[in-house]
ChimeraX commands (.cxc) that place a marker at each C-alpha (Angstrom):
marker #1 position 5.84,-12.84,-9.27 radius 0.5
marker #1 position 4.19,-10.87,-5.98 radius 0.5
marker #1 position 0.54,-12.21,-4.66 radius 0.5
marker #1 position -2.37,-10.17,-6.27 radius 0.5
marker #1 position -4.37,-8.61,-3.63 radius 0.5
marker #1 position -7.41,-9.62,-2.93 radius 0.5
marker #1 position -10.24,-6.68,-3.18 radius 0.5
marker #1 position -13.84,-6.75,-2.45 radius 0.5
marker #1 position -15.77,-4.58,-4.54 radius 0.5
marker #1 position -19.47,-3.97,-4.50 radius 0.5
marker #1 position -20.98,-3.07,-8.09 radius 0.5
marker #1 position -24.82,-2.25,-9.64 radius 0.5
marker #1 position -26.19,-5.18,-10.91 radius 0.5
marker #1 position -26.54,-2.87,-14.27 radius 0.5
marker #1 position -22.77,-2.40,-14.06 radius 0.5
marker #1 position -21.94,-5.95,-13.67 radius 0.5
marker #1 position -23.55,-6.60,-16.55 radius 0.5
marker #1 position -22.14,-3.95,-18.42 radius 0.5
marker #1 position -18.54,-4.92,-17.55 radius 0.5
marker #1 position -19.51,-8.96,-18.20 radius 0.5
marker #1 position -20.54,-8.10,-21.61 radius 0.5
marker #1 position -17.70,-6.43,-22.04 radius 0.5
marker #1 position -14.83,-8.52,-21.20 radius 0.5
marker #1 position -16.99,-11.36,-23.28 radius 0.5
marker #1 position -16.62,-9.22,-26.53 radius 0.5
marker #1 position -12.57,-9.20,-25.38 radius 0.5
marker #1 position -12.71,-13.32,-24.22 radius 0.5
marker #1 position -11.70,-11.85,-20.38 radius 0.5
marker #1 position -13.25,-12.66,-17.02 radius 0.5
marker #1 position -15.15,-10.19,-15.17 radius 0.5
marker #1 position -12.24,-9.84,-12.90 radius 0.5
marker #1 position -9.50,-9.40,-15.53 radius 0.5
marker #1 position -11.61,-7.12,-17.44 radius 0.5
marker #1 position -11.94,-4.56,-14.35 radius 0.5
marker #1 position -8.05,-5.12,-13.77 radius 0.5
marker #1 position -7.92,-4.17,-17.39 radius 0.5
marker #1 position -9.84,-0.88,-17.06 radius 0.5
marker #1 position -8.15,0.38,-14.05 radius 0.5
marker #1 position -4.57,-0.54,-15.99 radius 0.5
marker #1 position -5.90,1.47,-18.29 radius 0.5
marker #1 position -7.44,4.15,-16.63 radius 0.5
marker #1 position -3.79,4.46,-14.59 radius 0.5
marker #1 position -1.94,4.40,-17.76 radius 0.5
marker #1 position -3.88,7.43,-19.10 radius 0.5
marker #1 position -4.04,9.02,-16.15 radius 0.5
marker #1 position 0.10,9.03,-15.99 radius 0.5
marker #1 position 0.63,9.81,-19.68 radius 0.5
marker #1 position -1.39,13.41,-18.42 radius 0.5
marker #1 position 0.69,13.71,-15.74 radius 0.5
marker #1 position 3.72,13.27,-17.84 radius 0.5
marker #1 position 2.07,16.17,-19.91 radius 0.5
marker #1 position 1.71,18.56,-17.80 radius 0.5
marker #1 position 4.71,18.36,-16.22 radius 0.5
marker #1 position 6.49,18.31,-19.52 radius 0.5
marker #1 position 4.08,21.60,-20.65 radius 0.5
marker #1 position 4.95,23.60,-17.36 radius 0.5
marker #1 position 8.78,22.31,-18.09 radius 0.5
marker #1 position 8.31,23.82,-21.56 radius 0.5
marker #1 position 6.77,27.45,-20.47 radius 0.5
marker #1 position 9.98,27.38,-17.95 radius 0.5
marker #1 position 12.30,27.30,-21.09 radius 0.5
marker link #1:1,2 radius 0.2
marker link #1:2,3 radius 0.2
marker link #1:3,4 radius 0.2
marker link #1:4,5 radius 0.2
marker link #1:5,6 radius 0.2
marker link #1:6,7 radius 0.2
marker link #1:7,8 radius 0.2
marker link #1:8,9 radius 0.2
marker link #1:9,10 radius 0.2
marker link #1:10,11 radius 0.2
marker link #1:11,12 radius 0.2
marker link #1:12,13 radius 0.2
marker link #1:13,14 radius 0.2
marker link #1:14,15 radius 0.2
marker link #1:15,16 radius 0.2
marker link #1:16,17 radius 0.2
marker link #1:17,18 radius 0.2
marker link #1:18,19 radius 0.2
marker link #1:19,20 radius 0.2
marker link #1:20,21 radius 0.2
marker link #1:21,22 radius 0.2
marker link #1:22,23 radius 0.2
marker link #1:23,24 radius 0.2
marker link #1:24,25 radius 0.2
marker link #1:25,26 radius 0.2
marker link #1:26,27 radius 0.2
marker link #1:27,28 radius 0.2
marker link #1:28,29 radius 0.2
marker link #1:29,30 radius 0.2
marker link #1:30,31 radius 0.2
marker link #1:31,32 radius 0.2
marker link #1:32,33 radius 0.2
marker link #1:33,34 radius 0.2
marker link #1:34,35 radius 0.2
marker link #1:35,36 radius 0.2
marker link #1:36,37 radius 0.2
marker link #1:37,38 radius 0.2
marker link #1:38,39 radius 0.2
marker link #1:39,40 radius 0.2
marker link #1:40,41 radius 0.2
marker link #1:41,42 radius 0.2
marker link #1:42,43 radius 0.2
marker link #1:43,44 radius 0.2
marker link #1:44,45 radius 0.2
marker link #1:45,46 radius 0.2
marker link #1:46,47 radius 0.2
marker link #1:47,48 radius 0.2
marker link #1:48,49 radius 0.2
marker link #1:49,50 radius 0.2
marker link #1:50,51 radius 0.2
marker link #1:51,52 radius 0.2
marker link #1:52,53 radius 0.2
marker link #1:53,54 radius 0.2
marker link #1:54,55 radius 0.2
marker link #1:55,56 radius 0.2
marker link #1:56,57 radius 0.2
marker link #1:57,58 radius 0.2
marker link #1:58,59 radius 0.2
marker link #1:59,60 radius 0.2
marker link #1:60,61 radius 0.2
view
């Protein structure tokens, strides 16, 4: 398996808090939880790409 990089990342002590809440209601560190969301956040963002590509495909036909 590759290395994880290693990122710093400055957050709001209101947003910490948020996201430590949140990955305790999912039993997830802080860190995993954030590597959650932005998994998440990528997935989503490629399933629109997919989309639209696939629409503008469609309006070819």
């Amino acid at each position: 398996m590759a290395e994880k990089k290693t990122l710093l990342l400055r957050l709001s002590p209101k947003l910490w808090e948020e996201i430590s809440k949140w990955a305790e209601d999912e039993f997830r560190s802080v860190n995993g939880q954030i590597e959650y969301i932005i998994s998440e956040a990528l997935r989503k963002r490629n399933k629109s790409a997919h989309k639209i590509v696939s629409d503008s495909e469609d309006a070819k036909d």
